[in-house]
C-alpha positions in Angstrom: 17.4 -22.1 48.3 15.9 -19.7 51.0 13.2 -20.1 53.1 11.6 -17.2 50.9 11.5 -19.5 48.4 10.1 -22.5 49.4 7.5 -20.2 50.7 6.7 -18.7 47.3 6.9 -22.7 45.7 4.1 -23.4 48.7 1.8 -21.4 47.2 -1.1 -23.0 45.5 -0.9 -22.3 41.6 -3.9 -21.3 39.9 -5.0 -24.3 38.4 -6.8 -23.4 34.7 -9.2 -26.8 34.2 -9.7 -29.5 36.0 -8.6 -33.0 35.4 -9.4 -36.1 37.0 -7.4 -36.3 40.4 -5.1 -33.9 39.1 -5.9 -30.8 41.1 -6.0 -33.3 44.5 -2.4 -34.3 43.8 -1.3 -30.8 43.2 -3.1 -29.7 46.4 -1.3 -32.4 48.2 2.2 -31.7 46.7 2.1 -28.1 47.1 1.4 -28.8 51.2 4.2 -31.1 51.3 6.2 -28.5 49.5 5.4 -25.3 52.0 6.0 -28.2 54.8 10.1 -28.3 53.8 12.6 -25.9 54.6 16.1 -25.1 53.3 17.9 -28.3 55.5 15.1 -31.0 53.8 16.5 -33.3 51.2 16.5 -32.2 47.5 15.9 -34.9 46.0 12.5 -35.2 47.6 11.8 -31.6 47.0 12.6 -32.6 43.3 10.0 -35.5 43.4 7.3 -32.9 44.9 7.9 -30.6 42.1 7.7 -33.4 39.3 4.6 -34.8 40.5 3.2 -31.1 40.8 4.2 -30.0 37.6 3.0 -33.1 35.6 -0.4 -32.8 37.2 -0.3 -29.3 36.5 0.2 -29.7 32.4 -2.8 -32.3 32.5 -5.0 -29.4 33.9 -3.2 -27.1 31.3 -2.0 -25.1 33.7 1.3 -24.9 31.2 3.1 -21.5 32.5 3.3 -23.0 36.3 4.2 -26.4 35.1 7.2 -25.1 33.2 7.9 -23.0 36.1 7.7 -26.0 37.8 10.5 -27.3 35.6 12.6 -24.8 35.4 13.3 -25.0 38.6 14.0 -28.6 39.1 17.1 -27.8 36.2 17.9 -25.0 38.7 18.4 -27.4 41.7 19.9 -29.8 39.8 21.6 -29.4 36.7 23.0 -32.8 36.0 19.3 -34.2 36.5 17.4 -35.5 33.3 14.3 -34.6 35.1 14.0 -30.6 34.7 14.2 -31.2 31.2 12.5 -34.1 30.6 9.5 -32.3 32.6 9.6 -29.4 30.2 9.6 -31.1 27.3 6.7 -33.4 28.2 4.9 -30.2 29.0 5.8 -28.8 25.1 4.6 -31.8 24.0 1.3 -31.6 25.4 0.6 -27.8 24.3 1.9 -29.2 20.8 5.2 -27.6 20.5 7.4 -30.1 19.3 10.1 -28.4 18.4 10.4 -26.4 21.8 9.9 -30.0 23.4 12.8 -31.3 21.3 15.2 -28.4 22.6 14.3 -29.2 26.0 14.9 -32.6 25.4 18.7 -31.9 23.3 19.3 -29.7 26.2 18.9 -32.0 28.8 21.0 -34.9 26.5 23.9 -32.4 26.3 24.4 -32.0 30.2 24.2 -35.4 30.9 27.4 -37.5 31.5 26.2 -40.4 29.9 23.8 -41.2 27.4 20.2 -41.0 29.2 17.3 -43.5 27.5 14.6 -41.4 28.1 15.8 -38.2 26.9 16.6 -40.2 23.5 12.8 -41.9 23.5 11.5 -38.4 23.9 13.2 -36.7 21.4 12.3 -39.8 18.5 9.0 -39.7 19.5 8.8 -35.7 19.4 10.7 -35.5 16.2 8.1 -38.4 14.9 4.7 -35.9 16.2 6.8 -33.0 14.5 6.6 -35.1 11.2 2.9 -35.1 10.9 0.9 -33.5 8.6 -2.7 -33.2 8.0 -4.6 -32.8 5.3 -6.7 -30.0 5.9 -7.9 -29.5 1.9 -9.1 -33.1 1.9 -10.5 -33.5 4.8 -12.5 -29.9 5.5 -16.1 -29.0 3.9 -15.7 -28.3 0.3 -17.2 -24.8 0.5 -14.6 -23.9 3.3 -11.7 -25.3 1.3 -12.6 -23.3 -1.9 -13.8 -19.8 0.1 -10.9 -19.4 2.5 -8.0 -21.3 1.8 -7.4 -21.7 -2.3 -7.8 -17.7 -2.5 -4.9 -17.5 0.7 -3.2 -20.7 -1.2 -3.0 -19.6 -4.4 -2.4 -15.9 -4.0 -3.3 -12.5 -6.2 -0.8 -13.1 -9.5 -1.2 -15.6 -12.2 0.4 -19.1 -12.6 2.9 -19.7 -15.1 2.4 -22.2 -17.8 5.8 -23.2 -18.3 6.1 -24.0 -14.5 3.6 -26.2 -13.3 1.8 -25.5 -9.8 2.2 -27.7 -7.4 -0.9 -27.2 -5.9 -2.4 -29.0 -8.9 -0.4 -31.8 -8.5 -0.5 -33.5 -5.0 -3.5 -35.5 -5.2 -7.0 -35.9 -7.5 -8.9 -34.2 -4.5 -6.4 -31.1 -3.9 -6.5 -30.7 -7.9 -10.7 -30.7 -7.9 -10.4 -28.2 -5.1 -7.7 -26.0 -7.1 -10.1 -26.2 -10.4 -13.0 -25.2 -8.4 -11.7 -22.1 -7.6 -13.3 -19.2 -9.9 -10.3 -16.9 -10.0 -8.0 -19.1 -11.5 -5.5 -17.3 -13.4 -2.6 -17.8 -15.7 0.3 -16.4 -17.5 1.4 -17.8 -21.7 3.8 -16.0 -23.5 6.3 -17.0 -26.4 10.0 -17.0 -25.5 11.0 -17.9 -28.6 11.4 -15.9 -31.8 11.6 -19.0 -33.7 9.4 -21.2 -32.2 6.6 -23.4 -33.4 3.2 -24.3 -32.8 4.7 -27.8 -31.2 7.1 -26.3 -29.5 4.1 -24.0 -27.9 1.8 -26.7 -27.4 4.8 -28.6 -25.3 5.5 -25.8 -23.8 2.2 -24.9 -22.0 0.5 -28.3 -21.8 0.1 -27.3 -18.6 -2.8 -24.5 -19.6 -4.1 -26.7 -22.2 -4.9 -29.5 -20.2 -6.5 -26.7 -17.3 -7.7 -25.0 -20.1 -12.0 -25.5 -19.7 -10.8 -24.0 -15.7 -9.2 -20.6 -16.3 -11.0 -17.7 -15.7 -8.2 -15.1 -16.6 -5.1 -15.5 -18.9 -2.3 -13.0 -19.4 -1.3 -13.4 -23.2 2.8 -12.2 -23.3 4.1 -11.7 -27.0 8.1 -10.8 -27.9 9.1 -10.4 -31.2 5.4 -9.8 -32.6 4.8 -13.4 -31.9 2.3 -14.6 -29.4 1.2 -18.3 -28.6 -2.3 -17.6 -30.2 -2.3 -21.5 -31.4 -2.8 -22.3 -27.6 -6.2 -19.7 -27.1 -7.2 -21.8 -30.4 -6.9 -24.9 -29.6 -7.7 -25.1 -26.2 -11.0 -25.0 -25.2 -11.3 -22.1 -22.7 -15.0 -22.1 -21.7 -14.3 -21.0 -18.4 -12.4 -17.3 -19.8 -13.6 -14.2 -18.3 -10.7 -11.7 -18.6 -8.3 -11.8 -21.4 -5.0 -9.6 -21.1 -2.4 -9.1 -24.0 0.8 -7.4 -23.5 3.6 -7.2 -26.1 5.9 -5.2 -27.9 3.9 -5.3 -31.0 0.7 -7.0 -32.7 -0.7 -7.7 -36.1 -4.2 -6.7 -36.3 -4.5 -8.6 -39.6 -2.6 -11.3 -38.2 -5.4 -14.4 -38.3 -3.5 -16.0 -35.4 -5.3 -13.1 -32.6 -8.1 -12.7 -34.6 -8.8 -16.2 -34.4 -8.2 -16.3 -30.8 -10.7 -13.4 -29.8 -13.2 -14.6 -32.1 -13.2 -18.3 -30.5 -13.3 -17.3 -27.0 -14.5 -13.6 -27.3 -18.2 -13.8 -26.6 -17.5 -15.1 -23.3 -14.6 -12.6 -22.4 -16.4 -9.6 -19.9 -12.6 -8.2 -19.7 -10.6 -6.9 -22.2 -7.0 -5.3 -21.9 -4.4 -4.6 -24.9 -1.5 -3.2 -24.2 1.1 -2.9 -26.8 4.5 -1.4 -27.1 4.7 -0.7 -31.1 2.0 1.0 -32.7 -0.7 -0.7 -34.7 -4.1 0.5 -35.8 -7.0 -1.1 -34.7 -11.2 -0.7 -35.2 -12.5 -0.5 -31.7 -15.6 -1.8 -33.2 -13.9 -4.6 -34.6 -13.0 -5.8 -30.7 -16.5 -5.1 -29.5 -18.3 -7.3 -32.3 -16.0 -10.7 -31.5 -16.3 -9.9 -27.7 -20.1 -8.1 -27.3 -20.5 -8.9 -23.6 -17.4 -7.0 -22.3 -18.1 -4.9 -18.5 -14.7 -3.6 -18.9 -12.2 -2.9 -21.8 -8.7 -1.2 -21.5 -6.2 0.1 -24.4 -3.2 1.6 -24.1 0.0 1.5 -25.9 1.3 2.3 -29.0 -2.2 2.0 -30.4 -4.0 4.1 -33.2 -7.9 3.6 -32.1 -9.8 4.0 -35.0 -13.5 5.1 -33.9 -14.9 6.0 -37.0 -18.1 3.7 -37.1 -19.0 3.4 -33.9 -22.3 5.2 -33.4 -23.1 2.2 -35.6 -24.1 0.6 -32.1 -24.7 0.8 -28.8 -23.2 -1.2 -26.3 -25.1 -1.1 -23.0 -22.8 -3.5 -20.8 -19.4 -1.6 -20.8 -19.2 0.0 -17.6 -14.9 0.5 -17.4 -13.5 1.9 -20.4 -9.8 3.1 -20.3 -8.1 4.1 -23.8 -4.4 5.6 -22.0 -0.9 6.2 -23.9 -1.9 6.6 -27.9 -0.1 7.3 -30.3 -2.3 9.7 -31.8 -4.5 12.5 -29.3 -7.9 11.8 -29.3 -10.3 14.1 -30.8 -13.5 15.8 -29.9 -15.7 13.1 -32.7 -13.8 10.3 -30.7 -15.0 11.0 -27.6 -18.4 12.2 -28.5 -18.7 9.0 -30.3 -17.6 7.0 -26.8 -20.5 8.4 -25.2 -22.9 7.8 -27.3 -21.5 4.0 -27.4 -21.1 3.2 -24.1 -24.4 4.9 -22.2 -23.6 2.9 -19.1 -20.4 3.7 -18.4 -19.3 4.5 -15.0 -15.7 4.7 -15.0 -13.8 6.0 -18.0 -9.8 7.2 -18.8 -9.0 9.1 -22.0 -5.3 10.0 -22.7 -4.7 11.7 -24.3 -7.9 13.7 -25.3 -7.0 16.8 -27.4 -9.5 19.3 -25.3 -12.1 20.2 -22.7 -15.0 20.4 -25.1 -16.5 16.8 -24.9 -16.9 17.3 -21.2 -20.3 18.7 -21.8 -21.9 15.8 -23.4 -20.6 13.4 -20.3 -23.7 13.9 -18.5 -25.9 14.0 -21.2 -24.9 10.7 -23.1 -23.5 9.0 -19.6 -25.8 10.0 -17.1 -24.0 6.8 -14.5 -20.6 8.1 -15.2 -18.9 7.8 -11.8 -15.3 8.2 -12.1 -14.0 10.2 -14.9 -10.3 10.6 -16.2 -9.6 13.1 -19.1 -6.1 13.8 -20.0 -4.1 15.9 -22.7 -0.5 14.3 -22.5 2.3 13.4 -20.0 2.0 16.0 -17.1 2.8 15.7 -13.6 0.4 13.4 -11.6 -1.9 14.1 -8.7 -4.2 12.1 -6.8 -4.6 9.4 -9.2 -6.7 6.4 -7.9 -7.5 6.2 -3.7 -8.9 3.2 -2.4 -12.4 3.6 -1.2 -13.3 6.5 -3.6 -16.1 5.7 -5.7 -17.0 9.4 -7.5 -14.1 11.1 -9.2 -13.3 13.7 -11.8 -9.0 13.7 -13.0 -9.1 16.3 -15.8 -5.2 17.4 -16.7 -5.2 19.6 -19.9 -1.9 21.0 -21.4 -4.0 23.2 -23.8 -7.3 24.1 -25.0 -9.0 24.1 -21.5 -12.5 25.9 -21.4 -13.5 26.6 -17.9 -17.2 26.9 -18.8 -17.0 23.0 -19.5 -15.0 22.1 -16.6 -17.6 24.1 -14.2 -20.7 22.2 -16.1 -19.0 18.7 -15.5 -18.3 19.2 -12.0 -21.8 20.8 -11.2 -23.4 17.9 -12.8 -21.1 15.9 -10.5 -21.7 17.8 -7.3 -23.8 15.7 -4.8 -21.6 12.7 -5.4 -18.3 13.8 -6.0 -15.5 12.7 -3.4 -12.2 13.1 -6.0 -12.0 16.7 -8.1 -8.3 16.5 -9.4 -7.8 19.5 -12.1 -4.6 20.3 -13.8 -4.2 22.7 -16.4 -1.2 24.2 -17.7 -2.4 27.1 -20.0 -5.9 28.1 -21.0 -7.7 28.2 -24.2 -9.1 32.0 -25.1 -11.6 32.3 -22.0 -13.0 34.3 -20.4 -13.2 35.0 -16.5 -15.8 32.5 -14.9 -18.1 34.1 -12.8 -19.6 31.3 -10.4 -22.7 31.4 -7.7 -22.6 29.5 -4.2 -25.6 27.8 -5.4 -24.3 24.5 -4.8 -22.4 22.0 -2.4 -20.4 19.6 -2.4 -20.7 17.3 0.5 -19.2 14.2 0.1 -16.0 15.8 -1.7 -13.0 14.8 0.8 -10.1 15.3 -1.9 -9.0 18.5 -3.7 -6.1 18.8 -6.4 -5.9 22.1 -8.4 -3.1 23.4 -10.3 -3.8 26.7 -12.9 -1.2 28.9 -14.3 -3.7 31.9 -15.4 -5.2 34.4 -12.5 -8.3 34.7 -13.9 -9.2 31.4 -13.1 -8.7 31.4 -9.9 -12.0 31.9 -8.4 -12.6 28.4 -9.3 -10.1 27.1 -6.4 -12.6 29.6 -3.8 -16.0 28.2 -5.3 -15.5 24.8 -4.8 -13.1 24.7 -1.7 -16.1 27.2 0.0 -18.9 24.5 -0.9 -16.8 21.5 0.4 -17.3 21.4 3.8 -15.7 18.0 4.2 -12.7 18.6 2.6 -10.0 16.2 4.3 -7.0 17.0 1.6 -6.2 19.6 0.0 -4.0 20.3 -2.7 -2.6 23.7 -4.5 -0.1 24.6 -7.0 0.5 27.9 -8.8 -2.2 29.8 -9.4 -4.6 27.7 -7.3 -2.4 29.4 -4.2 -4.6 32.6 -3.7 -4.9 34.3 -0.4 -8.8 34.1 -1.0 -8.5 30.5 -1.6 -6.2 29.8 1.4 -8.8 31.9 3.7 -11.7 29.6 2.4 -9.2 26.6 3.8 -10.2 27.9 7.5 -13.2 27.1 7.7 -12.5 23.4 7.3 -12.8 21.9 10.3 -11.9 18.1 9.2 -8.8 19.4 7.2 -6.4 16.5 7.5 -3.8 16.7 5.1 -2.5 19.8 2.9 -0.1 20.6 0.2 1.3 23.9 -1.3 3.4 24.7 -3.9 4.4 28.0 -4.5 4.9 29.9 -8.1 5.8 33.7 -6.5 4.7 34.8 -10.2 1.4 32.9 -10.0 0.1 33.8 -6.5 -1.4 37.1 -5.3 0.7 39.3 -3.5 -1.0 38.9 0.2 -0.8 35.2 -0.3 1.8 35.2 2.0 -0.6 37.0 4.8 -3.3 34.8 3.9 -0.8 31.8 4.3 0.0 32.8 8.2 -3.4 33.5 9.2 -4.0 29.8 8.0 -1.2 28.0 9.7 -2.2 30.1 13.3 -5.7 29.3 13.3 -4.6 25.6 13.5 -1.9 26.6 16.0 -4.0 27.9 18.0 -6.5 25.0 18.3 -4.1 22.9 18.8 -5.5 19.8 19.8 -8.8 20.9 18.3 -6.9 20.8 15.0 -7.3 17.8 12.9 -4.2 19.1 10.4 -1.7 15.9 10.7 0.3 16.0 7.3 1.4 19.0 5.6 3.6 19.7 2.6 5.2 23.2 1.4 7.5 23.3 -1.6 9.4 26.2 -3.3 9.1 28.1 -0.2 10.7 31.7 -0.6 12.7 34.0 1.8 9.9 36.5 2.8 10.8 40.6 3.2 8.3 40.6 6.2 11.0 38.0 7.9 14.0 39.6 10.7 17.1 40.9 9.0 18.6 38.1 10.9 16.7 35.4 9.3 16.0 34.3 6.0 13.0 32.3 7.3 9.7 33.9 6.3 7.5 34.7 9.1 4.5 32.6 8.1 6.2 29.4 8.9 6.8 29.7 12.6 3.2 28.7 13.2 4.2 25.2 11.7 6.0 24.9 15.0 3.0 24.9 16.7 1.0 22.4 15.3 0.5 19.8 18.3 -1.0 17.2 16.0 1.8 17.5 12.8 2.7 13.6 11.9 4.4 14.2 8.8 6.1 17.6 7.5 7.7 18.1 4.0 9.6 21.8 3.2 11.5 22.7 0.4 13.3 25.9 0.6 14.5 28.4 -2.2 17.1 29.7 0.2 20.1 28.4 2.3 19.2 26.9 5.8 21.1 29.3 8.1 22.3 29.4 11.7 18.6 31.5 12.0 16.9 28.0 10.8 17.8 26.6 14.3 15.6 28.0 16.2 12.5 26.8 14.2 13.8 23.1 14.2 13.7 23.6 18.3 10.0 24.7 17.7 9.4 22.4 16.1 11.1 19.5 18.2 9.4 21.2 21.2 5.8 21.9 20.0 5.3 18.7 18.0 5.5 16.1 19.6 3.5 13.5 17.2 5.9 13.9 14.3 6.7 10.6 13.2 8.2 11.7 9.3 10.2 14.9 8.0 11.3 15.5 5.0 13.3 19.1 4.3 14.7 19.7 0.6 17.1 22.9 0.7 16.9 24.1 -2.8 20.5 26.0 -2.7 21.5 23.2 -1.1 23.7 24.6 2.7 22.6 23.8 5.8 23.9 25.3 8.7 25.5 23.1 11.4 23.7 21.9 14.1 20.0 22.7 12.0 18.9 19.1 12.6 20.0 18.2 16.1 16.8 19.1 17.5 15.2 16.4 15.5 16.6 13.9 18.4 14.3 14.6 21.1 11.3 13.7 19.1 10.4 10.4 20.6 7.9 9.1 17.6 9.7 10.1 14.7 10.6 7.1 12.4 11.6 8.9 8.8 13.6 11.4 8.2 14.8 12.5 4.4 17.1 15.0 3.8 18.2 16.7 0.3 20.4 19.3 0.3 24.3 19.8 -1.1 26.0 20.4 1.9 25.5 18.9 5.8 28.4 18.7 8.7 29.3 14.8 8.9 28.8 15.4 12.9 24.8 16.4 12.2 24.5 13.2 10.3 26.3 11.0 12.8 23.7 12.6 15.8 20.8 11.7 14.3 21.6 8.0 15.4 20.4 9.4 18.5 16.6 9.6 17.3 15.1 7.7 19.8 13.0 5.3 17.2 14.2 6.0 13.8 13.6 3.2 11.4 14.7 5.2 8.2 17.2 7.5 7.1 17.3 9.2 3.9 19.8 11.6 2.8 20.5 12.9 -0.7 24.2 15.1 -0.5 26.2 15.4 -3.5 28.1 17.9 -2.1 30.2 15.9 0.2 30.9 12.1 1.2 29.8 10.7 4.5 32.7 8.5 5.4 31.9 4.8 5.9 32.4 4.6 9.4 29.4 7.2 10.0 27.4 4.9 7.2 28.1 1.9 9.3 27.4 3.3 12.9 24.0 4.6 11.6 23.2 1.2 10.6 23.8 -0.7 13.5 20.7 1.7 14.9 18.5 2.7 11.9 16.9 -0.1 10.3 17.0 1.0 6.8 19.9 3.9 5.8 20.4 5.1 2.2 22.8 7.9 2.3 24.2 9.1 -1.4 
């Protein structure tokens, strides 16, 4: 040891709280210890830094004492008393199992058995062992708020395997029981079981029973355990859900069970596999004070008699995946049932014409969802919107109804998601700026008929606060797309192009778009964008098969995520936009470039590895030089790769060096 270093060792440490005499011995020590010099005697520079770094760890000063420590092992390796220091300071903070390593550590360079080193480790090992009982011993109220909820967790409990929770003592199970969102799943496994067999079979619900707030009902075969909802006595219920592959709605055995515990039930959800017909008003008489009610399945509804009532309390009401469409009468007669209602799904509902009565009938209607059949999804449901409209129509689509529904709609709305495929007979909507929409943040429109199209420019014009923004086909409109400028808290948009749906200057419109937000730069607040079916462009070099209006893309400064599918081969030409790109956007963290014809020129990607945040990339494409793949190792903080190439097989060796790197690789 130097003389440098005793100097640094006679420093005072900072001492963190004080202790007794604690901070006079480790003023003493610390003298004594500046007073040696590299000819003093070890062993007493050994004893100095014991006593200073036990009377350290009493004035929890714990980073100097294990310095301390550490270097006592340093001086002396074959010494117990490094380690035995160490681990006495672990043992103080708590840390028994550091304090046991310590300990094991110190053991394993000893010649002989040491005593003390043995002592400390039993008596760690024995602290280690320990446990408290926090759900017995905390406030009631603290025990049921913060830790069942974080105990017990979101999903159900199975009846056929008890919890264990339950189980450990009479004050853990009173805790357990006291907690209001106790859930749990039944279900028949066996086609030929009995009602013994059931009631053996989930004794576990039954004797929990009067506690369970929600219960998820399975049923296989067309059999459910509707003995055990009969027998039981679930005061407690609140939310019932049944899920099978088909039901009996004559069968006495559900009947029975919704009429025995259906006046308490406030949620209802059916969801059957096989088709069945049932009387909607037949669920709402056993079960009158339902909030929300959900349908869906292979289920005739048969609405027929409900305008018989009114049923004030429903507020959710979601009727998805029938068998048979819905009709106008069905839908009227929903509205006229269910006057509070604030959130509704319909799929499928045959046409646009019962979006009139919506506001009439449902004045609180808050988040609306109207569809005609299976069609491609768009925004479906965002955490923290509260007002939405989803209306996706395959046929019979009248524009003068959609327009009425969304003006009603128009101070609160935050979600307008419109899909329709073709129109009814209709004509031409002429619409006013007369009204805004100013909490609106998210836009999805996809039309297929031109004459429609000023809807896309009427409401993106009156939405000031539009954040994302979707477009497909016909919804791409260069007077649409110049509207899109004058959004200043644009965050995130998407494109996708039908050449036989958009205008012919879309393309014009398109580039004056993507430079404005070039040229902000900064200023910009455009951070993800999307383009798909993206066409070669006749404006574009001879050279290049790029269209023009996608070089400003490489000059977005603030671009985080980028998606582009191409209709054409990716070309030598396609180079110089990826070192743009690479250059001019520096945030990009995911990319994600489909190549429609599916070649891609060598050396297209290598840019990609001087992009020092980017942690996705995704390529599609037939065709891509082994070599390309194999560089993009180099990507300074790439956590996933994804590349889809049927075309040709990346050779193990390139699959195994990327995965030494990249954290998650799927290459097929």
């Amino acid at each position: 040891m130097t003389i440098q270093d005793l100097q640094e060792l006679g420093q005072l440490p900072t001492i963190v709280a004080s202790h007794g005499d604690a901070p006079t011995v480790i003023t003493k020590a610390t003298s004594r210890i500046h007073q040696c010099n590299d000819t003093e005697d070890m062993d007493q520079l050994v004893s100095l830094l014991e006593t200073r770094s036990k009377a350290l760890a009493l004035c929890a000063s714990f980073d100097a004492a294990l310095r301390d420590a550490a270097i006592i092992q340093s001086l002396d390796t074959s010494s117990a008393i490094g380690y035995q220091c160490a681990g006495d300071v672990y043992v103080q903070q708590g840390r028994q199992l550091a304090a046991i390593n310590e300990y094991t550590k110190g053991l394993e360079n000893m010649a002989v058995p040491h005593p003390q080193l043995e002592r400390s480790i039993r008596v760690a090992k024995k602290h280690l062992s320990k446990k408290m009982d926090l759900v017995s011993l905390l406030p009631e109220e603290v025990v049921v708020i913060n830790i069942i909820p974080r105990v017990m967790g979101d999903g159900p409990l199975y009846s056929s395997k008890p919890c264990p929770y339950l189980h450990v003592c009479r004050v853990w199970r009173e805790r357990v029981l006291q907690y209001d969102c106790l859930s749990f799943k039944i279900s028949n496994g066996n086609k030929e079981s009995d009602v013994a067999h059931e009631i053996q079979q989930h004794a576990e619900v039954i004797r929990f029973a009067p506690f369970i707030e929600s219960l998820h009902v399975g049923q296989k075969h067309g059999k459910g355990p509707w003995h055990i909802l009969s027998q039981a006595n679930f005061c407690s219920l609140r939310k019932l859900y049944i899920k099978g592959d088909a039901f009996d709605w004559h069968d006495q055995g559900p009947l029975s069970a919704l009429r025995m515990n259906g006046n308490g039930l406030t949620h209802l959800e059916i969801d059957i596999w096989h088709g069945m017909t049932m009387r909607f008003e037949d669920i709402l008489e056993m079960c009158p004070n339902l909030v929300s009610c959900t349908l869906g399945g292979g289920v005739a509804l048969d609405t027929s008699s409900l305008c018989n009532h009114v049923y004030p309390k429903l507020v959710h009401l979601a009727i998805r995946n029938l068998y048979v469409t819905l009709p106008q009468e069905s839908l009227e007669a929903i509205y006229k049932t269910f006057p509070s209602l604030t959130k509704l799904l319909a799929k499928p509902a045959i046409d646009t014409r019962p979006l009139a009565l919506i506001h009439q009938y449902c004045p609180r209607l808050q988040w609306v969802n109207l569809q005609s059949g299976f069609l491609l999804p768009l925004i479906g449901h965002v955490d923290g919107i509260r007002h939405a409209l989803i209306l996706q129509f395959r046929r019979q689509c009248y524009m003068e109804d959609v327009v009425s529904l969304v003006r009603a709609h128009a101070e609160q709305l935050e979600l307008l998601n419109l899909m329709v495929r073709s129109m009814a007979d209709d004509v031409a909507i002429s619409i006013q700026n007369d009204i805004q929409f100013p909490q609106l943040v998210q836009l999805a429109l996809h039309t297929t008929e031109h004459h429609h199209a000023g809807f896309s420019t009427w409401v993106i014009s009156n939405a000031p606060n539009l954040r994302y923004v979707r477009l497909i086909a016909s919804a791409v409109q260069s007077k649409a797309l110049d509207c899109l400028i004058s959004l200043q808290h644009l965050n995130r948009l998407e494109l996708r192009f039908e050449p036989d749906s958009c205008d012919e200057n879309y393309h014009q419109a398109l580039e004056k778009l993507l430079q404005h937000h070039a040229h902000l730069g900064a200023r910009s607040n455009l951070e993800r964008l999307s383009l798909f079916n993206v066409l070669p462009s006749s404006s574009s070099s001879p050279d290049s098969v790029i269209p023009s209006w996608l070089y400003p893309v490489a000059h977005l400064s603030r671009l985080r995520i980028f998606a582009l599918m191409t209709q054409f081969d990716m070309d030598a030409s396609f180079v110089s936009f990826m070192e743009a790109l690479a250059t001019n956007c520096a945030a990009l963290e995911e990319i994600e470039v489909t190549c429609d014809h599916g070649l891609v020129a060598e050396g297209v990607f290598s840019p990609l590895q001087r992009l020092k945040h980017l942690k996705s990339i995704a390529i599609y494409c037939n065709s891509l030089p082994e070599h390309d793949v194999l560089q993009l190792q180099n990507c300074p903080v790439l956590e996933c790769l994804s590349i889809d190439m049927p075309g040709n097989a990346v050779s193990q060796s390139t699959k195994d060096t990327l995965s030494a790197s990249i954290k998650e690789v799927c290459i097929t």
